[in-house]
LOSE-984159 format. One record per residue (C-alpha): residue number from 0; x, y, z negated. Coordinates in Angstrom, 1 decimal, padded with zeros to 4 digits. Each point is the difference from the previous one (the first is absolute). Last residue first. Layout:
<sites>
<site k="NUM" east="X" north="Y" up="Z"/>
...
</sites>
This chain:
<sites>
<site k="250" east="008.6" north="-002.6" up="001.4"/>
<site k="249" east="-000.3" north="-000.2" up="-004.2"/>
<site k="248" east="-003.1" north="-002.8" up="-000.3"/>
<site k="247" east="-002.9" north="000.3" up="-002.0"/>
<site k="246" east="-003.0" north="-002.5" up="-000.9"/>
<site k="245" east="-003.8" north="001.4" up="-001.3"/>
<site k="244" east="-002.2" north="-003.4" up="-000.5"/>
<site k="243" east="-003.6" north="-000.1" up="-000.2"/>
<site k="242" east="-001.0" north="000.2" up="004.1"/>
<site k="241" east="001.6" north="-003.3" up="000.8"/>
<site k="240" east="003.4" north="001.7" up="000.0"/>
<site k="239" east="000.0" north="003.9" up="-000.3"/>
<site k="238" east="002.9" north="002.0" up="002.0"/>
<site k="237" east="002.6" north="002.5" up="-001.0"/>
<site k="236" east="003.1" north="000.8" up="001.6"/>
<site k="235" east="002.5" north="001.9" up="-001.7"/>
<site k="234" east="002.8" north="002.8" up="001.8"/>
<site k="233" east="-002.1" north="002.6" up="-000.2"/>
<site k="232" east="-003.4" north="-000.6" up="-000.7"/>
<site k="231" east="-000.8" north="-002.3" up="002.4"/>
<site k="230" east="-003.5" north="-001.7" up="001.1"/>
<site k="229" east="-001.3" north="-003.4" up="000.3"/>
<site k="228" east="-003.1" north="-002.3" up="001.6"/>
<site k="227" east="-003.1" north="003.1" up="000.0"/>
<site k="226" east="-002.1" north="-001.7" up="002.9"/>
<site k="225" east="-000.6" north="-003.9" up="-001.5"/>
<site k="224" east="-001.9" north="-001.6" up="003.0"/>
<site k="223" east="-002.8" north="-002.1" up="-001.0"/>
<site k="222" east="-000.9" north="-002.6" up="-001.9"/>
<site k="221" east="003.3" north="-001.0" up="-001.4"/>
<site k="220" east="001.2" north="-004.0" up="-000.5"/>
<site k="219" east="003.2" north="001.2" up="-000.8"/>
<site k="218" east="002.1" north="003.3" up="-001.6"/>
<site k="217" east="002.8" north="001.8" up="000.1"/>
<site k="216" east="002.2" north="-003.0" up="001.7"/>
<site k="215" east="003.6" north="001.8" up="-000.6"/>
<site k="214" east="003.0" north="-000.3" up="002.2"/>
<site k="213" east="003.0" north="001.7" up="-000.5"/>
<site k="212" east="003.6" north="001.0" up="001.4"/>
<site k="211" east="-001.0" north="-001.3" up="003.9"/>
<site k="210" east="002.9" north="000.6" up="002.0"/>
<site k="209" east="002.1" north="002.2" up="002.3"/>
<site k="208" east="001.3" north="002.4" up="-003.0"/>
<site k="207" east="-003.5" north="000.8" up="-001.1"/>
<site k="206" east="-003.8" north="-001.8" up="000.1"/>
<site k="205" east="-002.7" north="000.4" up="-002.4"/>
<site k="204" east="-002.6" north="-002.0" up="000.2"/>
<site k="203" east="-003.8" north="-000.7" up="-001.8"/>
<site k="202" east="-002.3" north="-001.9" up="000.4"/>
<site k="201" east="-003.8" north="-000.3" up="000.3"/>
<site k="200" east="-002.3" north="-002.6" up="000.4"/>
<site k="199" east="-003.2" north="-000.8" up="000.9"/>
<site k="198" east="-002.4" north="-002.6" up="000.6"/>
<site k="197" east="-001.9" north="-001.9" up="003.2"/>
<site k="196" east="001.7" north="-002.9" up="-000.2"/>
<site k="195" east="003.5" north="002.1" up="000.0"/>
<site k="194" east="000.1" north="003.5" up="001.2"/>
<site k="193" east="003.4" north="002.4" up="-000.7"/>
<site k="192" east="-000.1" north="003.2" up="-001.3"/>
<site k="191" east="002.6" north="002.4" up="000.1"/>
<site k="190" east="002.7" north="002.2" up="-001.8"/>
<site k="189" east="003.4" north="001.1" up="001.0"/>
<site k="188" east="002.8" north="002.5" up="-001.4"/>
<site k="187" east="002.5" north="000.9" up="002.3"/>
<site k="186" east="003.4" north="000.8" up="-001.7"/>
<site k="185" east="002.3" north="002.6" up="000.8"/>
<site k="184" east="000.0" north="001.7" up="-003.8"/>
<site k="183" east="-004.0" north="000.3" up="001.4"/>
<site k="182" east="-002.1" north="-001.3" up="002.3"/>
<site k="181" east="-003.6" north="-000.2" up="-000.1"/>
<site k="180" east="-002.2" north="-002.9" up="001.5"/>
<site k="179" east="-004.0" north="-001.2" up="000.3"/>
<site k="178" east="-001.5" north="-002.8" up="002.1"/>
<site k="177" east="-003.4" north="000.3" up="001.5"/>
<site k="176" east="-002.4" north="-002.8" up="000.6"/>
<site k="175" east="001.4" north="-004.1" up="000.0"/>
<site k="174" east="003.6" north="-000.8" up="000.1"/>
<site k="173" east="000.1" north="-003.6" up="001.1"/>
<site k="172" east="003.3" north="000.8" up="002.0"/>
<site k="171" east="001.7" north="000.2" up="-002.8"/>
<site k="170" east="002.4" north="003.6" up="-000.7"/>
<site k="169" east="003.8" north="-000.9" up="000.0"/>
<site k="168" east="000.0" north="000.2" up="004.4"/>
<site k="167" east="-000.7" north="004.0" up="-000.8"/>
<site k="166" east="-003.5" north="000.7" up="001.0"/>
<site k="165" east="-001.1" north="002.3" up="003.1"/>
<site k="164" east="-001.9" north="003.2" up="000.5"/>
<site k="163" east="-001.4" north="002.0" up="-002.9"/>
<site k="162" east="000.5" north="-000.9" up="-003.9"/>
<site k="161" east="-002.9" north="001.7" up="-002.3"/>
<site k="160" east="001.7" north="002.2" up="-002.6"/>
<site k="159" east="001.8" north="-000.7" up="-003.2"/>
<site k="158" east="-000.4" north="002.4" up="-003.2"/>
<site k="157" east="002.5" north="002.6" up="-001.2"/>
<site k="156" east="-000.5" north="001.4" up="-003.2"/>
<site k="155" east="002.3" north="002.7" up="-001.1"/>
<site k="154" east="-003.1" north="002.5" up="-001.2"/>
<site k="153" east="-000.4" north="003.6" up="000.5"/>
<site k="152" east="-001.4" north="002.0" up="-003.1"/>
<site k="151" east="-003.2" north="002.2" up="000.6"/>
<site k="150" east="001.0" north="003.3" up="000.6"/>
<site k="149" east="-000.1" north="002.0" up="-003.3"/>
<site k="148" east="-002.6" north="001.5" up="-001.7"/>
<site k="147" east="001.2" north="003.2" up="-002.2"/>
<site k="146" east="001.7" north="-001.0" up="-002.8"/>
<site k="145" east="-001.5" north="001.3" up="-003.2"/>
<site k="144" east="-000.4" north="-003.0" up="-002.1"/>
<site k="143" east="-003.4" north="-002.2" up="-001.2"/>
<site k="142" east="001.0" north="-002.1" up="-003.0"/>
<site k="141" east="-000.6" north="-004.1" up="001.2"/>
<site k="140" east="003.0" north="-000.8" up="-002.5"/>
<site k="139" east="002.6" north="-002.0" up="002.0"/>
<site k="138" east="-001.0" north="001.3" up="003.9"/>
<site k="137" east="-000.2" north="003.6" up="-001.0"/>
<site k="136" east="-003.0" north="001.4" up="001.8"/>
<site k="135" east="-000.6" north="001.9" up="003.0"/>
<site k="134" east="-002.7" north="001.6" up="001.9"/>
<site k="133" east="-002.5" north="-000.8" up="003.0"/>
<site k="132" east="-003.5" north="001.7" up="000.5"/>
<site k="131" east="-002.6" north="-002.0" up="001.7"/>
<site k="130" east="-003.3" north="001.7" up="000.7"/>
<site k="129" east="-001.5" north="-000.9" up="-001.8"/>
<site k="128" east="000.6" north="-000.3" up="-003.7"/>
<site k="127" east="-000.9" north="-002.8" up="-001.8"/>
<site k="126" east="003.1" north="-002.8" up="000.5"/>
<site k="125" east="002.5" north="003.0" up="-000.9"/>
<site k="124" east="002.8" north="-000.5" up="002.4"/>
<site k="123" east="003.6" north="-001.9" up="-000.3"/>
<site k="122" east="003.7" north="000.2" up="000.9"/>
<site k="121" east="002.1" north="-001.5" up="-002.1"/>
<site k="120" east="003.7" north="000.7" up="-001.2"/>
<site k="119" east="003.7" north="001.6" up="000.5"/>
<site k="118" east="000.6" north="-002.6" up="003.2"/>
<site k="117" east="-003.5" north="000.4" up="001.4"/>
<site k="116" east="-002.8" north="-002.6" up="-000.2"/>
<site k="115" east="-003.5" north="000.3" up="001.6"/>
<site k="114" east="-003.7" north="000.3" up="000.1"/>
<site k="113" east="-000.6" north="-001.3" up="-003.7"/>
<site k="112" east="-003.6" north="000.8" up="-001.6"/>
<site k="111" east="-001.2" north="002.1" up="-002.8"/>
<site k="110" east="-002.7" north="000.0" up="-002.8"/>
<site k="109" east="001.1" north="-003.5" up="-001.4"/>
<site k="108" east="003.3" north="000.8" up="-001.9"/>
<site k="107" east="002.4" north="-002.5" up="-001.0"/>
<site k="106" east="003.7" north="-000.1" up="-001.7"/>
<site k="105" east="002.5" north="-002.4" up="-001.2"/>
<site k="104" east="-002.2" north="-002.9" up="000.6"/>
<site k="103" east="002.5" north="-002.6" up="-000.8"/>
<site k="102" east="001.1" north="-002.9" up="002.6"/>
<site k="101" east="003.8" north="000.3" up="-001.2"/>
<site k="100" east="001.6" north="002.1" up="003.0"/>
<site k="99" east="-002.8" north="002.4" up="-000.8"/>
<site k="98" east="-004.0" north="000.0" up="000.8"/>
<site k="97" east="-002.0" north="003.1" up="001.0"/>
<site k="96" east="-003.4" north="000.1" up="000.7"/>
<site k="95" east="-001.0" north="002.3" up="002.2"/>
<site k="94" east="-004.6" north="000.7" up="000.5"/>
<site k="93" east="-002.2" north="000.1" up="002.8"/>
<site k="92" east="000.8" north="-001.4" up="003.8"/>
<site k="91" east="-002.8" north="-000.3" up="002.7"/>
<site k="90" east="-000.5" north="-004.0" up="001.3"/>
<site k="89" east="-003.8" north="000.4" up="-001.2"/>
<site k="88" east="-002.2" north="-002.4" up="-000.7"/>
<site k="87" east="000.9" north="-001.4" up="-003.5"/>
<site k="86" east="000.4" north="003.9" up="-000.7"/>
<site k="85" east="002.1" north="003.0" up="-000.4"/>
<site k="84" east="003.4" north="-002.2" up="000.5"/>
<site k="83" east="003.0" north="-000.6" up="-002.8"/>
<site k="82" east="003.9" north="000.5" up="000.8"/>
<site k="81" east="002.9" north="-001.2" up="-001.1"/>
<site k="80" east="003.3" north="001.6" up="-000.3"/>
<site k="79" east="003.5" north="-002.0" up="-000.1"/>
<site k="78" east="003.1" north="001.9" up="-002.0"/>
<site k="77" east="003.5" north="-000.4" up="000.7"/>
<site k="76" east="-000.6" north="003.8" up="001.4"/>
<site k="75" east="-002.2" north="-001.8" up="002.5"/>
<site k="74" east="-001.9" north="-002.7" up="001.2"/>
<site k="73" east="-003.5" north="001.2" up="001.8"/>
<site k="72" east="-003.7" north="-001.0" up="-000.4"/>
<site k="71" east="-001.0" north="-003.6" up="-001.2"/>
<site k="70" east="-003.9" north="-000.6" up="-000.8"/>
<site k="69" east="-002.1" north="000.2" up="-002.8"/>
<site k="68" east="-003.6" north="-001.5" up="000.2"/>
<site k="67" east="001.1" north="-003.4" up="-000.4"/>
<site k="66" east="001.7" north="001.1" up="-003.2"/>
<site k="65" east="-002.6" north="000.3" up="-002.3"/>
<site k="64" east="002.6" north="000.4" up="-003.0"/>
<site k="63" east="003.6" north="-000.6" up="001.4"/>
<site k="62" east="001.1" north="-003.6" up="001.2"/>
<site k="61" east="003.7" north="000.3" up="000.6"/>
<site k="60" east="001.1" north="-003.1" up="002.5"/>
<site k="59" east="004.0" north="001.0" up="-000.4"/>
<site k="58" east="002.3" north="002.1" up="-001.9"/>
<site k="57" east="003.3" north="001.6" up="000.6"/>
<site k="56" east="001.3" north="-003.7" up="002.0"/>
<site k="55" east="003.3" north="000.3" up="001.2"/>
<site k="54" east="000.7" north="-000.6" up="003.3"/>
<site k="53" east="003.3" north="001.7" up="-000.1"/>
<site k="52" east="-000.4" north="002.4" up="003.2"/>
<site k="51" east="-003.9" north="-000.6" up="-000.3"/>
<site k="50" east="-000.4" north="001.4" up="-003.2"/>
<site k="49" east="-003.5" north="-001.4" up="-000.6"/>
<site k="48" east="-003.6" north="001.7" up="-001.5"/>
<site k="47" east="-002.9" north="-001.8" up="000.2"/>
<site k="46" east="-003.9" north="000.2" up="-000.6"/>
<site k="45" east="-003.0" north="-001.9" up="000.2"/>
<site k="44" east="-003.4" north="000.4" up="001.0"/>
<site k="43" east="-003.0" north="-002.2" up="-000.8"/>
<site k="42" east="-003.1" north="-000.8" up="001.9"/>
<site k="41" east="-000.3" north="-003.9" up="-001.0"/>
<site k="40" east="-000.4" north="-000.9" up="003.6"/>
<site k="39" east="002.1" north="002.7" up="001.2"/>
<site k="38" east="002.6" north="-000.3" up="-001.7"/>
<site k="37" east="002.5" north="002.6" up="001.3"/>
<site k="36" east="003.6" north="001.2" up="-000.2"/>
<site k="35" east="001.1" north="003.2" up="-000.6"/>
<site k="34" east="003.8" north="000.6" up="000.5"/>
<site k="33" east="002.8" north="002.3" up="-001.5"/>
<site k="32" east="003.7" north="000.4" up="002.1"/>
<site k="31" east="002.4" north="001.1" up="-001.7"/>
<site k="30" east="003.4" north="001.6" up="001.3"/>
<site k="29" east="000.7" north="002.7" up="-002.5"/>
<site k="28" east="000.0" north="002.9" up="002.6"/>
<site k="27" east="-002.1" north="-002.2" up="002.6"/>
<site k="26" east="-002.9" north="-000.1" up="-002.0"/>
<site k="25" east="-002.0" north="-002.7" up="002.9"/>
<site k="24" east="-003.5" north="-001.2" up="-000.6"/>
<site k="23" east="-002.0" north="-002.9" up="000.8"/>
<site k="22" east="-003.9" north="-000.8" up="000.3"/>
<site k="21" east="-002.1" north="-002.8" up="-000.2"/>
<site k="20" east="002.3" north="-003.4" up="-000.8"/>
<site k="19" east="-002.8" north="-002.6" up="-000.2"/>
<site k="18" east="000.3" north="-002.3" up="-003.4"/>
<site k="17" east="001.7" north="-002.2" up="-002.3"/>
<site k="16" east="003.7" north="002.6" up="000.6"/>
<site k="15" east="003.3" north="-001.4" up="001.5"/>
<site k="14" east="003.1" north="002.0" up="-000.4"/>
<site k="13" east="003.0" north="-000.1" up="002.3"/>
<site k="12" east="002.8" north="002.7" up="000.1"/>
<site k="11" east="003.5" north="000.7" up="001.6"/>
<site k="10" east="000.3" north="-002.6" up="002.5"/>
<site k="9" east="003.4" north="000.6" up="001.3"/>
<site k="8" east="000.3" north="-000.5" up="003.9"/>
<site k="7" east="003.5" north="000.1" up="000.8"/>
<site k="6" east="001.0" north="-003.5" up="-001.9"/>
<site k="5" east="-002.1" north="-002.0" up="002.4"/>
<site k="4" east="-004.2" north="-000.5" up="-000.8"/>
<site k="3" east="-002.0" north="-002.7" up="002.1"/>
<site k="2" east="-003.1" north="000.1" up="-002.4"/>
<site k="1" east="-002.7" north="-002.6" up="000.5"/>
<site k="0" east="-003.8" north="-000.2" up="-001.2"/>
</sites>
């Protein structure tokens, strides 16, 4: 693994985890970001919660009580809410649990599901009734309010898309399948695979000011092409390195 980093390109967090990262989620207002990772041999789920302006760790790899049947829903409100499923067989969402900043349940109920965040709460429906019905609750408490339903909430996520037509000369030639970009703050932000002996890797690029300001190798000896490489939230760029480590730079 290699990092080509100049002064402009601030790596503002980097935390490794022992197993798969699942699922991440962004609470812009007090910039965390909370992650599920994965073991699927063992079939445990763990749970994070990161600042990822300071990189400071909130709490990391939280085992709750038969927690390979929970699964990570939204962060919000400071607060990150899980969610359970109506069976082993079923992908369908039943129950909230709601952990704060410290990794506590500070709330649960299992007769409801979330469908969405808004910026005074959650939005959710009675898991029984059919057909769906949407209403509110507070977001710290779980108490049901008297907001109508709002809109669901927009979100400030930008993902690359699929580069058409031809490379810049910075990109290798032994680019193998599709190779992804954004720009943003005037910077074009890269990722690829290259093929060596048969084996994969991705890196990353992003390029500004007539030169290359960072090169990252995101991961080697892949199987197959890697189709979700980076996204923005503003003004950060996230990316996962080897599939168990979440790294952010300010762009």
């Amino acid at each position: 693994m290699f990092v080509v980093m100049l002064p402009l390109i601030q790596q503002t967090l980097k935390q490794t985890f022992s197993s798969l990262i699942w699922k991440l989620e962004i609470d812009e207002q007090h910039q965390h970001i909370a992650i599920e990772t994965r073991d699927t041999g063992i079939h445990t789920a763990q749970f994070s919660l990161l600042n990822y302006s300071t990189g400071k760790v909130l709490f990391k790899d939280l085992a709750l009580e038969n927690n390979w049947w929970l699964g990570l829903d939204k962060a919000h409100h400071g607060l990150v809410f899980l969610h359970g499923y109506i069976s082993q067989d079923s992908p369908q969402h039943r129950g909230i649990i709601c952990l704060n900043a410290q990794g506590q349940i500070q709330w649960q109920q299992f007769n409801i599901a979330l469908y969405d965040v808004y910026d005074k709460g959650l939005l959710v429906y009675d898991t029984a009734i059919q057909p769906r019905k949407l209403y509110t609750i507070s977001a710290d408490a779980g108490q049901r309010n008297q907001d109508t339903a709002p809109a669901a909430t927009p979100t400030g996520l930008v993902f690359p898309q699929i580069h058409q037509g031809e490379l810049p000369g910075y990109i290798p030639g032994t680019v193998s399948g599709p190779v992804l970009t954004a720009m943003y703050n005037e910077k074009s932000i890269w990722a690829y695979h290259t093929r060596q002996n048969g084996r994969l890797s991705q890196e990353l690029i992003i390029y500004g000011d007539g030169k290359i300001l960072l090169h990252d190798k995101l991961g080697s000896d892949i199987q197959k092409p890697n189709p979700e490489a980076f996204f923005l939230q503003k003004n950060h760029l996230f990316c996962i390195r080897n599939k168990n480590e979440i790294v952010s730079y300010l762009v």
